[in-house]
N, C-alpha and C positions, 0 to 999 in steps of 0.2 A: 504494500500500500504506500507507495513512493510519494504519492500525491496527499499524503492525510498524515503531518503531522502537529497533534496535538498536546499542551501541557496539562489538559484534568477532561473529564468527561463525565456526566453523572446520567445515567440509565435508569428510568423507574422500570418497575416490574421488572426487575433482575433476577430473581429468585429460579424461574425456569423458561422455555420457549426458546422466545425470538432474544426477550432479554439478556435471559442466559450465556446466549449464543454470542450476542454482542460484547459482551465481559470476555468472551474466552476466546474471541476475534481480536480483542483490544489487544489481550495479556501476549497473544502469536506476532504484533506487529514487531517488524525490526527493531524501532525503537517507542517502545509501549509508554504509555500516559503515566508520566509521573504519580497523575493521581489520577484514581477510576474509582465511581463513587458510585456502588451497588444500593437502589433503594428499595427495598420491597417491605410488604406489613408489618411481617412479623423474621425480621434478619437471625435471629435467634432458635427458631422454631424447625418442625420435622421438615416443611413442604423447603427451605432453604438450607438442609443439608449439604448440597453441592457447593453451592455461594460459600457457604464455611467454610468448606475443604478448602476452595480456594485460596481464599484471604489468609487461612493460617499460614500457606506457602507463599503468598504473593504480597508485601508488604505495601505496596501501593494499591490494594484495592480496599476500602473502606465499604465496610458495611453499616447503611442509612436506613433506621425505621422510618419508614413514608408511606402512608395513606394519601391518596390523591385528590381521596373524597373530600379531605376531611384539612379545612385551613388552616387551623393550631397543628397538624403534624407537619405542613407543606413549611412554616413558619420556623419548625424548630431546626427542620433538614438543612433550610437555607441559611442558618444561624450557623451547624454544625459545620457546614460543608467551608463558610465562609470562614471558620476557627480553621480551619485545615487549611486554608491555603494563601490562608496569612495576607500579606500585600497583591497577591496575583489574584487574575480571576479565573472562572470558567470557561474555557474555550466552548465547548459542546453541551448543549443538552436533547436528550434525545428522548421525548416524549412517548414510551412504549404500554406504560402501564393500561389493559382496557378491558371491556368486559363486554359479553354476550348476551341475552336472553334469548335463544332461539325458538320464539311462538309465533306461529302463523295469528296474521293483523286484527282478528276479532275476537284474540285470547290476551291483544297486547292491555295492557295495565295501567293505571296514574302510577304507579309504583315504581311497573317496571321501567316505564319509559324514563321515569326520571333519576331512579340509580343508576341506569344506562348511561343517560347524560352527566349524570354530575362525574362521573369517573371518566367519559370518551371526551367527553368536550369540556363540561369546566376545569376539568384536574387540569387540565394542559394549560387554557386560561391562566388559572391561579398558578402553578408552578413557573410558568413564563415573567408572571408579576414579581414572583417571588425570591427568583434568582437573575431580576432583568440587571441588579446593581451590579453583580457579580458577570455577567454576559459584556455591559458596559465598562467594566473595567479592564477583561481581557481584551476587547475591541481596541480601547485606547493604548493598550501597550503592544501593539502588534502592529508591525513596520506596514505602510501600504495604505492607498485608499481602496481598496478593492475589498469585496466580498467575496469568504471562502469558512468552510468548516473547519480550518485551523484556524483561522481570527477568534470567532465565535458565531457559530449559527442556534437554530432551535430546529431539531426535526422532529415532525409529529408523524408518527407510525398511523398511517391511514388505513385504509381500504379502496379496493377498488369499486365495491359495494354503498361508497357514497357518491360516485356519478352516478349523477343521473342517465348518461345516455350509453351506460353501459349495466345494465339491468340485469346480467347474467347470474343465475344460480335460481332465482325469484322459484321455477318450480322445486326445486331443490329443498329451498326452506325459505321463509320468509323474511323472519329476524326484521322486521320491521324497526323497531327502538335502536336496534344496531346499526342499520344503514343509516338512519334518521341522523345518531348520532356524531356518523363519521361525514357525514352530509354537513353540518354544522363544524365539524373539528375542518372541513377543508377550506370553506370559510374563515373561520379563525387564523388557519394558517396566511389565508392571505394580505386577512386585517394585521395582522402581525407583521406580515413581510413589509406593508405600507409603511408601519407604523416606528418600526425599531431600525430602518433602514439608514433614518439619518444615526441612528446611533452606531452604523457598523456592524449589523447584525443580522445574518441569512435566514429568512424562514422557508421552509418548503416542506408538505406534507407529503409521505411517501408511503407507499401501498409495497408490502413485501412480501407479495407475493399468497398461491394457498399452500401455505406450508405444514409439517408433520409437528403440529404443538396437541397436547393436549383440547384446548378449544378449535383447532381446526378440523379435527377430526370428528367433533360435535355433530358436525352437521348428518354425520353416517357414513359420508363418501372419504375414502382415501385420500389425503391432499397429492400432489407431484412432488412437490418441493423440499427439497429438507431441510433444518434448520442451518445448514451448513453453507449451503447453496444461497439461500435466501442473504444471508446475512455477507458474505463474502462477496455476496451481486451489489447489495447495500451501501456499502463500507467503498467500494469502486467506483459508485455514483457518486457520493458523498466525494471523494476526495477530488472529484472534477468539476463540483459547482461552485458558480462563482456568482454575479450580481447579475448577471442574465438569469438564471433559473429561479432567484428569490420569486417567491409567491405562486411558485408550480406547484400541481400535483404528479408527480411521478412515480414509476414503478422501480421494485428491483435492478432491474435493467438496463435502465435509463430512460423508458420510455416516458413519453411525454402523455398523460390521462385529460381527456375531455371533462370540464365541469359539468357540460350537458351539451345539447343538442344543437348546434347552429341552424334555426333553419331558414332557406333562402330560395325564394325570393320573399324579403317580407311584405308585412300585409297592408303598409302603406308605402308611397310611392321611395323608390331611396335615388340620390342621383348615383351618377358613375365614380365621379370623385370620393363620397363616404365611401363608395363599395370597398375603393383602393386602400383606406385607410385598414380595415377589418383585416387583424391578423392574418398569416393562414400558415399553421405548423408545414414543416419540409415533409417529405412521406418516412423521409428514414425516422424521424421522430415522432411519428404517428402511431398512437396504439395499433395493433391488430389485438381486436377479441379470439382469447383462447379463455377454452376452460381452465387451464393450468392456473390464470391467474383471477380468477373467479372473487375467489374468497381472501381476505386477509386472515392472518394468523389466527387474530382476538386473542393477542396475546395480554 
């Protein structure tokens, strides 16, 4: 990963999956992150016995109790994280932590919809808020007016399941609250890209893939992907963006994901000139719908 070097990096939902995978991606790099900052509920506990193993061997990975839900935990992570690293900041945060309810839409809930959200979409929200000073600060000590995820970026672990114009798995399962929510977190990612821009700071929401996590496999069907694959494709995207991709949706890959639908000709008059104005991705960056990338992890 020639392209991706970083001084600290903090991972929610580290404990297993995609998360997981990401830590033990970091720990492989040539020259691995000084500091790697593993957050999940309960760091202590049986379901993060690997994450242990780890850190007993790896003195730069720190283990962070973080609930994502929950803004008095988000508050004491970024208090913790900020005692570790003393004067410097965080180069990377990688928004992975999420959760699933997969019921078809007339079984969906007040309930579920909104534990769904407050973990896919506000966690990320608040976590962003909460380690923005910390984001800010590694931006200003990093040589260059350019954007890149060694400066400081924020990547929000999406779905592809929140385009809308790519609607694939729907007979599979519904997971209504889930798409919803990743539909909003893609959003977010891009008010973000707006917004923390002038600070020096990448946002891009990224879809990785249907991968072989525990929640991927929810659904019934096999995912393709493995956690290895996934995160390896990840990690090589990441290390090639720069201030042109802030406020994308992309995949594993690198592909470039449609928010939704273009469609044309519209339904009132447009002249020639707007038409020219109206983006239009290159084809090499153009998704092609496969099943393979159907579903995100729900990691």
């Amino acid at each position: 990963m020639a392209g991706l070097s970083v001084h600290s990096v903090l991972v929610t939902g580290a404990n297993r999956g995609i998360g997981l995978g990401l830590v033990q991606h970091f720990l492989r790099m040539p020259k691995p992150p000084q500091w790697i900052f593993a957050g999940c509920r309960d760091p202590k506990g049986q379901r993060a016995q690997e994450l242990q193993n780890l850190a007993s061997k790896h003195p730069n990975i720190i283990n962070i109790p973080l609930e994502v839900s929950d803004p008095a935990s988000i508050k004491a992570a970024a208090a913790k994280v900020g005692e570790h690293l003393g004067g410097s900041g965080l180069n990377l945060l990688i928004n992975n932590a999420g959760i699933a309810k997969l019921k078809s839409l007339d079984m969906e809930t007040l309930e579920d919809m909104s534990e769904v959200y407050t973990t896919n979409t506000i966690g990320p929200l608040l976590m962003a808020q909460a380690f923005l000073p910390l984001l800010k600060k590694a931006a200003q000590g990093s040589p260059g007016s350019g954007l890149s995820c060694s400066k400081a970026a924020i990547i929000n672990i999406s779905s592809i399941a929140g385009s809308i114009s790519s609607f694939f798995g729907w007979d599979m399962v519904q997971a209504t609250s889930y798409r919803c929510s990743k539909a909003a977190l893609n959003m977010l990612s891009k008010c973000q890209s707006l917004a923390y821009k002038e600070h020096g700071i990448l946002c891009v929401a990224l879809h990785p893939g249907w991968v072989q996590t525990d929640l991927g496999a929810a659904a019934g069907h096999p995912p393709p992907t493995t956690v290895d694959d996934s995160v390896q494709g990840m990690l090589k995207v990441l290390s090639t963006l720069s201030e042109k991709e802030t406020g994308t949706f992309l995949d594993w890959e690198g592909n470039v994901i449609p928010w939704s639908y273009r469609i044309w000709p519209p339904s009132t008059p447009t002249s020639s000139s707007s038409r020219s104005k109206l983006p239009t991705l290159p084809a090499s960056r153009q998704l092609q719908p496969r099943l393979g990338s159907t579903w995100g992890a729900l990691a």
